[in-house]
N, CA, C and O atoms as CSV, one atom per row, in Angstrom:
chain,resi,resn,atom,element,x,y,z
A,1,UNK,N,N,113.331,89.148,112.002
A,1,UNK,CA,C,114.469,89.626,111.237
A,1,UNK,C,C,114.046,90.030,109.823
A,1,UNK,O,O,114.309,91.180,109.475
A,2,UNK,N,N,113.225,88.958,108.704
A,2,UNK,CA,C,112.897,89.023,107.979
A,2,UNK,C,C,111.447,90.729,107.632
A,2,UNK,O,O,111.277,91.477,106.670
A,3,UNK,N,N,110.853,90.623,108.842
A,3,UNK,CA,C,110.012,91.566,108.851
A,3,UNK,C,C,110.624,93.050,108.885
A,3,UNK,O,O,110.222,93.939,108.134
A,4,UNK,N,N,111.673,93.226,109.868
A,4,UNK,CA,C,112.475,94.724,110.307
A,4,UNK,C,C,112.563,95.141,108.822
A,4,UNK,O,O,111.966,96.031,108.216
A,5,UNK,N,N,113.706,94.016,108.309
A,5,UNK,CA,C,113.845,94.209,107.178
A,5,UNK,C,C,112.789,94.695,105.675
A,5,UNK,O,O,112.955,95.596,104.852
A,6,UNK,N,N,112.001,93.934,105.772
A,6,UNK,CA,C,111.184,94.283,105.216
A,6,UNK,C,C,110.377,96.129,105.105
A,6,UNK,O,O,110.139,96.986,104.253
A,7,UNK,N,N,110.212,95.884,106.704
A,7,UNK,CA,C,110.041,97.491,106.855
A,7,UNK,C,C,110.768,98.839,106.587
A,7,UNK,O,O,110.425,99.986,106.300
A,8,UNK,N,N,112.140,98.053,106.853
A,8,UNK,CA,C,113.122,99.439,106.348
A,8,UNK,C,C,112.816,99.362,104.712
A,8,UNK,O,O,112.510,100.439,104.200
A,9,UNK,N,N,112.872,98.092,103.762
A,9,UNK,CA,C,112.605,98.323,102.967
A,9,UNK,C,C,111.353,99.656,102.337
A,9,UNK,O,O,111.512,100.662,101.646
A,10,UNK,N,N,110.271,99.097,102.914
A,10,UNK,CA,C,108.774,99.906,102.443
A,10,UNK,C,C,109.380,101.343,102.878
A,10,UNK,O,O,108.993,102.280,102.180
A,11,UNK,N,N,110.394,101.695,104.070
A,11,UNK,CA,C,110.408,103.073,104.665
A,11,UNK,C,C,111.264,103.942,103.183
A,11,UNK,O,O,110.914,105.024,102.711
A,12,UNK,N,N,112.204,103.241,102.797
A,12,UNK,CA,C,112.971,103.904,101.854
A,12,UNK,C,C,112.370,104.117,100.772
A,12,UNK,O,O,112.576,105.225,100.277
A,13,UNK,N,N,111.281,103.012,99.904
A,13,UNK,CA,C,110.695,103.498,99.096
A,13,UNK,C,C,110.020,104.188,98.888
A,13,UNK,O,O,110.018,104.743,97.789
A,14,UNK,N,N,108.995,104.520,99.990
A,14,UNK,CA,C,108.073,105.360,100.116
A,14,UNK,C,C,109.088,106.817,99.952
A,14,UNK,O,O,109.004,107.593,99.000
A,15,UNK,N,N,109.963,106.949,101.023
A,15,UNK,CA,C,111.010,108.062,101.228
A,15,UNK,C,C,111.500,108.570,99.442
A,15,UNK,O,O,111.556,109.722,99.011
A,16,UNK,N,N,111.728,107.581,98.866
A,16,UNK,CA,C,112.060,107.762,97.767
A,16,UNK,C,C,111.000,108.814,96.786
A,16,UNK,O,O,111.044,109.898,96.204
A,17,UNK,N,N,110.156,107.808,97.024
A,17,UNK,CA,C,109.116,108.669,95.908
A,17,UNK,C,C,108.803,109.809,96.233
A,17,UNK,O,O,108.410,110.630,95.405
A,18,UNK,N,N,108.978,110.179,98.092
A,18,UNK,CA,C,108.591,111.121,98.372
A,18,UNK,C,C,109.407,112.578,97.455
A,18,UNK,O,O,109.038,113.570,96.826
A,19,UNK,N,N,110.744,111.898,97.891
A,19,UNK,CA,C,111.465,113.221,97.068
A,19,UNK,C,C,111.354,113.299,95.778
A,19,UNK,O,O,111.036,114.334,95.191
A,20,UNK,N,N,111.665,111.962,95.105
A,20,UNK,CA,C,111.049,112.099,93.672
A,20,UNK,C,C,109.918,113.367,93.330
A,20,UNK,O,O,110.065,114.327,92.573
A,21,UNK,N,N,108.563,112.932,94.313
A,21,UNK,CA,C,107.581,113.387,93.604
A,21,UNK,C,C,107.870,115.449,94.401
A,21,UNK,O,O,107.340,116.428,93.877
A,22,UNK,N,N,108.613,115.507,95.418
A,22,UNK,CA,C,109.316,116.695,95.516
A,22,UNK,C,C,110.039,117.795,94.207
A,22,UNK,O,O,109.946,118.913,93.701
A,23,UNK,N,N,110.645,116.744,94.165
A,23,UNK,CA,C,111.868,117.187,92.987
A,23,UNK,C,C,110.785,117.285,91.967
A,23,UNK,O,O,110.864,118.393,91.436
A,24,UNK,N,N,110.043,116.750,91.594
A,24,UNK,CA,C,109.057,117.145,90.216
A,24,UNK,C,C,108.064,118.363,90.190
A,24,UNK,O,O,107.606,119.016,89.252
A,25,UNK,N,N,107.861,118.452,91.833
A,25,UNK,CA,C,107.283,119.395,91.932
A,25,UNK,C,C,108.119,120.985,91.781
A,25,UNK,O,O,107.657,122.051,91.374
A,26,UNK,N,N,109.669,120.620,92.338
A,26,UNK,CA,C,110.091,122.271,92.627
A,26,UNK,C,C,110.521,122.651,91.213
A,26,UNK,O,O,110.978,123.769,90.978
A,27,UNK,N,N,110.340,121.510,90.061
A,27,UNK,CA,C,111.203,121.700,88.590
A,27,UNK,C,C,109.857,122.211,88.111
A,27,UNK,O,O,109.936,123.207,87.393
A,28,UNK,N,N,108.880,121.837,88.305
A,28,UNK,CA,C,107.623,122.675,87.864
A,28,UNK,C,C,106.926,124.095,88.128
A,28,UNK,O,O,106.001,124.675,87.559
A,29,UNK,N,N,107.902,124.488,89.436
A,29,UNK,CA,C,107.875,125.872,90.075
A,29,UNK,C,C,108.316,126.442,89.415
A,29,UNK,O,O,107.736,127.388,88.881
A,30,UNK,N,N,110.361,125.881,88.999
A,30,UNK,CA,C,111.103,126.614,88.028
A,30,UNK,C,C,110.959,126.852,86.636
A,30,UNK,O,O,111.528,127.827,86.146
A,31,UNK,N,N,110.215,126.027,85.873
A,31,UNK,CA,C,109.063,126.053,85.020
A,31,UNK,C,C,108.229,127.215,84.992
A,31,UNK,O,O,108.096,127.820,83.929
A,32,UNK,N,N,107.692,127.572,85.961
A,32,UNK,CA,C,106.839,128.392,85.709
A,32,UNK,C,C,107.324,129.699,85.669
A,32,UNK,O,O,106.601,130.570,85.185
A,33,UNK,N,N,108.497,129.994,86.125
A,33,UNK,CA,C,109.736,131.073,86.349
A,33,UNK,C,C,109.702,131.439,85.286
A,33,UNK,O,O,109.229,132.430,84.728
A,34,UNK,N,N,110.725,129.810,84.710
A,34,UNK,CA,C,111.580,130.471,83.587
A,34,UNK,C,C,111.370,130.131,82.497
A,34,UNK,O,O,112.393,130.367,81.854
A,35,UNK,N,N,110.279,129.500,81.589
A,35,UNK,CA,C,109.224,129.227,80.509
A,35,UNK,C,C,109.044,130.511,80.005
A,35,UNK,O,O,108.713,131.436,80.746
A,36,UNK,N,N,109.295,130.699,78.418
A,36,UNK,CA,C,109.275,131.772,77.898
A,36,UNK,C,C,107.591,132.690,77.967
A,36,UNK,O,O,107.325,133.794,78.442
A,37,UNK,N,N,106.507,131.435,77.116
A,37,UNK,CA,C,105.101,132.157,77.048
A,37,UNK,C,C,104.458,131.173,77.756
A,37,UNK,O,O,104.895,130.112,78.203
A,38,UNK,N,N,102.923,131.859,77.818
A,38,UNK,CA,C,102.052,131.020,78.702
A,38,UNK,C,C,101.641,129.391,78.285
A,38,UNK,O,O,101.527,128.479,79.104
A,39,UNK,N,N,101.470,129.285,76.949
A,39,UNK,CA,C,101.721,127.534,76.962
A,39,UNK,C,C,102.698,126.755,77.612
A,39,UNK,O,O,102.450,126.041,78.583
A,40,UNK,N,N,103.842,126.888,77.072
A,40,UNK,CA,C,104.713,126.316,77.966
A,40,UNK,C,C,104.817,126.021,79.393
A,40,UNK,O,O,105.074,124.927,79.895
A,41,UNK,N,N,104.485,127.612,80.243
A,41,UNK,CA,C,104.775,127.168,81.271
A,41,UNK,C,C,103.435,126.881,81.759
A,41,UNK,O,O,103.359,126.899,82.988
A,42,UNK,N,N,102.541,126.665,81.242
A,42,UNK,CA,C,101.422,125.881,81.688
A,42,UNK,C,C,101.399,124.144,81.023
A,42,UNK,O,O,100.622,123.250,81.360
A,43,UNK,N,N,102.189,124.094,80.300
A,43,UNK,CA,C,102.932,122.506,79.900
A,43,UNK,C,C,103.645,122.149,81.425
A,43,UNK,O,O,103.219,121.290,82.197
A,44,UNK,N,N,104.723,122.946,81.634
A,44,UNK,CA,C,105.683,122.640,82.792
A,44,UNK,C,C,104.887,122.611,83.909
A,44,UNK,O,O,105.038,121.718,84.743
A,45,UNK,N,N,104.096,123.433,84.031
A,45,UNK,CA,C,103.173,122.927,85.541
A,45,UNK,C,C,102.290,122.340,85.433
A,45,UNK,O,O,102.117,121.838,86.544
A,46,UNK,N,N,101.437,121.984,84.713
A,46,UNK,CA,C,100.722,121.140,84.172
A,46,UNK,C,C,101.402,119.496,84.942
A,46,UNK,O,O,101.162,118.844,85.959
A,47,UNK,N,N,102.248,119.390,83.873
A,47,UNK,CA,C,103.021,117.906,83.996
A,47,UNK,C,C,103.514,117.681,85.202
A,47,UNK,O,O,103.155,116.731,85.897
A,48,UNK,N,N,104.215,118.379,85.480
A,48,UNK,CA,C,104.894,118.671,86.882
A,48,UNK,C,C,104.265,118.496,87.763
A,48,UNK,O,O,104.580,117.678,88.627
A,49,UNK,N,N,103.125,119.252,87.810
A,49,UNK,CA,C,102.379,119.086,88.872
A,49,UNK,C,C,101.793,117.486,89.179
A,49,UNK,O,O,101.431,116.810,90.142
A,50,UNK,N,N,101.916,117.389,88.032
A,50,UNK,CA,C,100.763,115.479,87.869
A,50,UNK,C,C,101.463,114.480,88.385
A,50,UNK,O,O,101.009,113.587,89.100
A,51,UNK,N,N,102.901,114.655,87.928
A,51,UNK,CA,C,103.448,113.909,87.989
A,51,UNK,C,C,103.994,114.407,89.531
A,51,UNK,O,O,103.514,113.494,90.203
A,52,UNK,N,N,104.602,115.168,90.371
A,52,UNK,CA,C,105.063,115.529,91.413
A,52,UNK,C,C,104.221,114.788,92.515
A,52,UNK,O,O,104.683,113.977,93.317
A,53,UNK,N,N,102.795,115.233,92.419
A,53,UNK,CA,C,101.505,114.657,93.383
A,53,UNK,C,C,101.497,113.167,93.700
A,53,UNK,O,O,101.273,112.502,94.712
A,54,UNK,N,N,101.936,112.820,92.034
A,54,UNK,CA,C,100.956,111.346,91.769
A,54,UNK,C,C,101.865,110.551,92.929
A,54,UNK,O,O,101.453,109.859,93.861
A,55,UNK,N,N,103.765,111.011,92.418
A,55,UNK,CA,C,105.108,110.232,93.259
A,55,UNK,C,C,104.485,110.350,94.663
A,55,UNK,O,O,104.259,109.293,95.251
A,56,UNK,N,N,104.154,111.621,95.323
A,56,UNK,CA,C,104.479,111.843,96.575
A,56,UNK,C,C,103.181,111.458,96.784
A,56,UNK,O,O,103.285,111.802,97.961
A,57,UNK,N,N,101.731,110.944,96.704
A,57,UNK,CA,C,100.651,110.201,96.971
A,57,UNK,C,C,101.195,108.860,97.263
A,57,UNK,O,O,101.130,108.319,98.367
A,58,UNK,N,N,101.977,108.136,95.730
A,58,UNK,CA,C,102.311,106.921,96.118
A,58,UNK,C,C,103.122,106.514,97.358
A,58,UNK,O,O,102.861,105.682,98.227
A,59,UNK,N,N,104.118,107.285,97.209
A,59,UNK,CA,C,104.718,106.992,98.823
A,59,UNK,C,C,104.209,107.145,99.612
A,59,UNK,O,O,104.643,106.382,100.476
A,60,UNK,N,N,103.094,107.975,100.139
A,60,UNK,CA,C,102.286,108.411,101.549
A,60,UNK,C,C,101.355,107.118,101.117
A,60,UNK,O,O,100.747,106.741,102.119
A,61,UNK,N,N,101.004,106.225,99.840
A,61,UNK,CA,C,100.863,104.694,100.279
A,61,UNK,C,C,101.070,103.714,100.241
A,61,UNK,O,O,100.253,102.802,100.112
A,62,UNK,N,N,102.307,103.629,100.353
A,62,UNK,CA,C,103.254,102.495,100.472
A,62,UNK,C,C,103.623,102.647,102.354
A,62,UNK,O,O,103.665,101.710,103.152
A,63,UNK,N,N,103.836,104.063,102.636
A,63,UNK,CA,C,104.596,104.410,104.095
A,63,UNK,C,C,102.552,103.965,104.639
A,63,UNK,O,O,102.273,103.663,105.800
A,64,UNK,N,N,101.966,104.009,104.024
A,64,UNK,CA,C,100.824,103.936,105.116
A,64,UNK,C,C,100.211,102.384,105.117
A,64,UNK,O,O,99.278,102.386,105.921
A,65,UNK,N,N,100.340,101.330,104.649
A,65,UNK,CA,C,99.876,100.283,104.159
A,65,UNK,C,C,98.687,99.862,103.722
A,65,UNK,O,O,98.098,100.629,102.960
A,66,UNK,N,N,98.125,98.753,104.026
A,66,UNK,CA,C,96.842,98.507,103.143
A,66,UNK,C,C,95.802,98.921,104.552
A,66,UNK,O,O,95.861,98.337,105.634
A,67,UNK,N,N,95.030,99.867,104.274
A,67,UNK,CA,C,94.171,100.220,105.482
A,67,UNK,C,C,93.208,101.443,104.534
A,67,UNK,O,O,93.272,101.622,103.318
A,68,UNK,N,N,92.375,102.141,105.488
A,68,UNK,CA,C,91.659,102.962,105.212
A,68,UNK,C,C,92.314,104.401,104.603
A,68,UNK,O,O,91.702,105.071,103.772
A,69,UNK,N,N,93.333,104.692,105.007
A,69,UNK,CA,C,94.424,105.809,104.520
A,69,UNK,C,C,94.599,105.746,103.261
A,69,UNK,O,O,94.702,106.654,102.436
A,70,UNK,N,N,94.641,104.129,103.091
A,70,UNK,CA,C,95.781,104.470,101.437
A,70,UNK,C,C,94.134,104.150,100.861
A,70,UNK,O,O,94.380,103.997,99.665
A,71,UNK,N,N,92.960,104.003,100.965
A,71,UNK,CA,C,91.759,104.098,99.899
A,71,UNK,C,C,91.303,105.183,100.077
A,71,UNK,O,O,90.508,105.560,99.216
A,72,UNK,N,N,91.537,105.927,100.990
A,72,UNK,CA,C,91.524,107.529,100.838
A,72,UNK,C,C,92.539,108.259,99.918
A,72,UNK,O,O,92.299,109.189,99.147
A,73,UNK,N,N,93.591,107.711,100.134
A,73,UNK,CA,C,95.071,108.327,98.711
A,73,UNK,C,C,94.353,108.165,97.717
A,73,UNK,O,O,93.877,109.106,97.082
A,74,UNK,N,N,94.133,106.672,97.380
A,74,UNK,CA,C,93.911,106.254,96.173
A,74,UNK,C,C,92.523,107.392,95.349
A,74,UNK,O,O,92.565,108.041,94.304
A,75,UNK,N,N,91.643,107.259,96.166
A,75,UNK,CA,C,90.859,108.480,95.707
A,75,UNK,C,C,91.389,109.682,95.258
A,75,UNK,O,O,91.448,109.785,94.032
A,76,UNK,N,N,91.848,110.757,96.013
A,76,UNK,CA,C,92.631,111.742,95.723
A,76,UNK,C,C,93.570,111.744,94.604
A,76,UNK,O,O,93.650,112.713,93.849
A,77,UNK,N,N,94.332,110.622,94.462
A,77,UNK,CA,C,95.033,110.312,93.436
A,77,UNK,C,C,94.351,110.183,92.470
A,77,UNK,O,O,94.648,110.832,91.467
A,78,UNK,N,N,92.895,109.053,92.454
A,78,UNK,CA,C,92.227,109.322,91.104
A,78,UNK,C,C,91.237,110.428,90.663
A,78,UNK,O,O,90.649,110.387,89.582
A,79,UNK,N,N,91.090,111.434,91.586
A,79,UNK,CA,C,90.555,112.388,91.422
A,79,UNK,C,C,91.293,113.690,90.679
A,79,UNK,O,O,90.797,114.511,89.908
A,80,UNK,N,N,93.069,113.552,91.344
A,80,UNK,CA,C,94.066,114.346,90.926
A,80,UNK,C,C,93.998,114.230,89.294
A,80,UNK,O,O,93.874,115.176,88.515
A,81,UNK,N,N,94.076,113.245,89.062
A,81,UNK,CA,C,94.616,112.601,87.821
A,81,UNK,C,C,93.595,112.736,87.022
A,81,UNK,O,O,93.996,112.767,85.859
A,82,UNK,N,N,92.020,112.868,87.134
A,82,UNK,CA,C,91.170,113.917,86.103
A,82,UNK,C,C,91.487,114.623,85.977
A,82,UNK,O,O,92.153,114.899,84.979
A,83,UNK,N,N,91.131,115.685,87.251
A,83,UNK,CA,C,91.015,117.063,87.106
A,83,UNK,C,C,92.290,117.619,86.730
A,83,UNK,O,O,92.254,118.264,85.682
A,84,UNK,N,N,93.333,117.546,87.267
A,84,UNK,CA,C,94.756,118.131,86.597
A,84,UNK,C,C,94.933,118.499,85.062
A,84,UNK,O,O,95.375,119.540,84.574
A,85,UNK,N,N,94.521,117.494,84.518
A,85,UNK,CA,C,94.925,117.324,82.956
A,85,UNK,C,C,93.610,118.124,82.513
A,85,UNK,O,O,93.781,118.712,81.445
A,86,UNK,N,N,92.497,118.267,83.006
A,86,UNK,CA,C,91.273,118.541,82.091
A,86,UNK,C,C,91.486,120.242,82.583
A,86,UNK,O,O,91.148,121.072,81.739
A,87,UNK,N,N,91.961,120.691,83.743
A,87,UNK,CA,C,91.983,122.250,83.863
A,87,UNK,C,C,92.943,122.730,82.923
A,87,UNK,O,O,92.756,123.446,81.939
A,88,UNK,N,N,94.307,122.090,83.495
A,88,UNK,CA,C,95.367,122.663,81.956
A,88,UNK,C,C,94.730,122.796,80.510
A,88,UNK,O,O,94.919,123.776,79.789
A,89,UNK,N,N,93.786,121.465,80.092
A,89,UNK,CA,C,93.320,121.660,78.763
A,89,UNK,C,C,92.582,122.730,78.191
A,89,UNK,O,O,92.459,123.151,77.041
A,90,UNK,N,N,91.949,123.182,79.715
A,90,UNK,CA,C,90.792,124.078,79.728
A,90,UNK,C,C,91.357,125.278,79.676
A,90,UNK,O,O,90.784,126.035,78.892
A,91,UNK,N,N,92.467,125.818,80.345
A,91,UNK,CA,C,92.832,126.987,80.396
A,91,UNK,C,C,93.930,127.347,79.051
A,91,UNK,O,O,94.135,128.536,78.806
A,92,UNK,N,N,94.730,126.100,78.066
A,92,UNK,CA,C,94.966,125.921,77.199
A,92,UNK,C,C,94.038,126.852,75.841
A,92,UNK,O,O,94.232,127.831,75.120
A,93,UNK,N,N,92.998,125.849,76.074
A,93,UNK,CA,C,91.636,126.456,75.103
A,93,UNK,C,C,91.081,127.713,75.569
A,93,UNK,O,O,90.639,128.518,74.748
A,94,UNK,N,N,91.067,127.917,76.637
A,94,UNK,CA,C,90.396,129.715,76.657
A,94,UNK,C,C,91.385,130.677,76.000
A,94,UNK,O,O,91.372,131.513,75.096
A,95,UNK,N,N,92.305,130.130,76.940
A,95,UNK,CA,C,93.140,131.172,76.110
A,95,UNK,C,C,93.750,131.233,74.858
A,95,UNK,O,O,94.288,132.295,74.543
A,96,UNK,N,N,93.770,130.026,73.869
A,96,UNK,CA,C,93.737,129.913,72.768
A,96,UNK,C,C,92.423,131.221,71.828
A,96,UNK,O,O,92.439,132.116,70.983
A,97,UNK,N,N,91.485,130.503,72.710
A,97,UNK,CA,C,89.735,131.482,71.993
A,97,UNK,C,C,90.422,132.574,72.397
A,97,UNK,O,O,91.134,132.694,71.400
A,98,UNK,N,N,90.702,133.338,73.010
A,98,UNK,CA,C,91.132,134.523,73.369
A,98,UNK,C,C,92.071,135.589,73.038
A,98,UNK,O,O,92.261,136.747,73.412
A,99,UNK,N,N,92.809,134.429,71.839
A,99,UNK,CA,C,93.533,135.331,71.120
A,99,UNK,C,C,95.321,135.591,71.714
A,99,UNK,O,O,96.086,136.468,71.311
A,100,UNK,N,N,95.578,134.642,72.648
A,100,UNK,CA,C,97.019,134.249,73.422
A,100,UNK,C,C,97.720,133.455,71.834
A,100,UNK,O,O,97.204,132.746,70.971
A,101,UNK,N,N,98.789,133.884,71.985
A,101,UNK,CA,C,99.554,133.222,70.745
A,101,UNK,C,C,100.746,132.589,71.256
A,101,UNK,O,O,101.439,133.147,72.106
A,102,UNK,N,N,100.987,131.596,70.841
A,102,UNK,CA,C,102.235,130.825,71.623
A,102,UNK,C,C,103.594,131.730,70.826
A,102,UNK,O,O,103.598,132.250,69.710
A,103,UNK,N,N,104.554,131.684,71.733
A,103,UNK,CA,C,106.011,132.369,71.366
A,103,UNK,C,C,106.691,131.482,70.359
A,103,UNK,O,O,107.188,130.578,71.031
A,104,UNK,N,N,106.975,131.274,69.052
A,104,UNK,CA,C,107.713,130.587,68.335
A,104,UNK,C,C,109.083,131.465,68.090
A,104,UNK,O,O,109.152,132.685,68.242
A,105,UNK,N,N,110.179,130.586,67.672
A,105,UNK,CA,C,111.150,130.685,67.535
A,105,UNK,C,C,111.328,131.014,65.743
A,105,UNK,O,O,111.028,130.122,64.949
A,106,UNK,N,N,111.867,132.443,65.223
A,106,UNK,CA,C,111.793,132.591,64.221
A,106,UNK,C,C,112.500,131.839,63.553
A,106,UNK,O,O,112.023,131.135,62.662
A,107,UNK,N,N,114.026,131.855,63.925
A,107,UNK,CA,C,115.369,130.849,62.815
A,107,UNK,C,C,114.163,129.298,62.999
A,107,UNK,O,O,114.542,128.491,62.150
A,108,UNK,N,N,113.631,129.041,63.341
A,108,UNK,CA,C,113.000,127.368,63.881
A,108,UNK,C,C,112.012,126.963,62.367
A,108,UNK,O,O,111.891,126.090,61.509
A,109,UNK,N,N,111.425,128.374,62.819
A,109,UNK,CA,C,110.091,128.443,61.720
A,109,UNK,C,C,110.653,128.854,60.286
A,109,UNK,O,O,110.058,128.447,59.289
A,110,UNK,N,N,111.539,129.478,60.191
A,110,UNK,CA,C,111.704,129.861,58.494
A,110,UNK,C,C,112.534,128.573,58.248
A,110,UNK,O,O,112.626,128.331,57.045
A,111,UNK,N,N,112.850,128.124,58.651
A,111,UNK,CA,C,113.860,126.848,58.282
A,111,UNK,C,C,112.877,125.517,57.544
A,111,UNK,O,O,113.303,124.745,56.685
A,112,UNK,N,N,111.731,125.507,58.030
A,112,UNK,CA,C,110.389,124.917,57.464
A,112,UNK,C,C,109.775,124.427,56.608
A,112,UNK,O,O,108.587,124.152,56.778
């Protein structure tokens, strides 16, 4: 009794994060839409993306339990979680050297 239970528990959480890390992902799509210049919407997918993966990893290991699967997640996950942040930085800085100028808001800036 105690166990069923238990299991529906782990099923919903996992389920949970799954959409969670869904929903972070499709707000990072719309991000990339509707973000005025290229920083930004490389902020919005950037984050989005990190954060979308990281949710929907965790649930695929929680739904998978302690076994060979979830030390395979766990990898991927800590592999995600370099590289994600260090490409955004990277493509940040080229295109910074390159002469990309972020879109500021004039009333924002003379107010200053």
């Amino acid at each position: 009794m105690i166990f069923e239970l238990l299991s529906w528990v782990v099923v919903i959480v996992s389920i949970l994060c799954i959409l969670a890390g869904a929903f972070c992902s499709m707000i990072g799509g719309l991000g990339l839409v509707r973000l005025p210049d290229f920083y930004s919407r490389l902020h919005g997918g950037g984050v989005t993306d990190t954060a979308g993966v990281g949710l929907i990893l965790v649930g695929l290991m929680i739904y998978s339990g302690f076994n060979l699967v979830t030390f395979k997640l766990v990898m991927i996950l800590f592999f995600f979680l370099l590289t994600s942040p260090s490409a955004c930085h990277a493509l940040a800085k080229a295109a910074m050297k390159h002469g990309v100028k972020p879109e500021l808001d004039d009333a924002k800036v003379s107010e200053s």
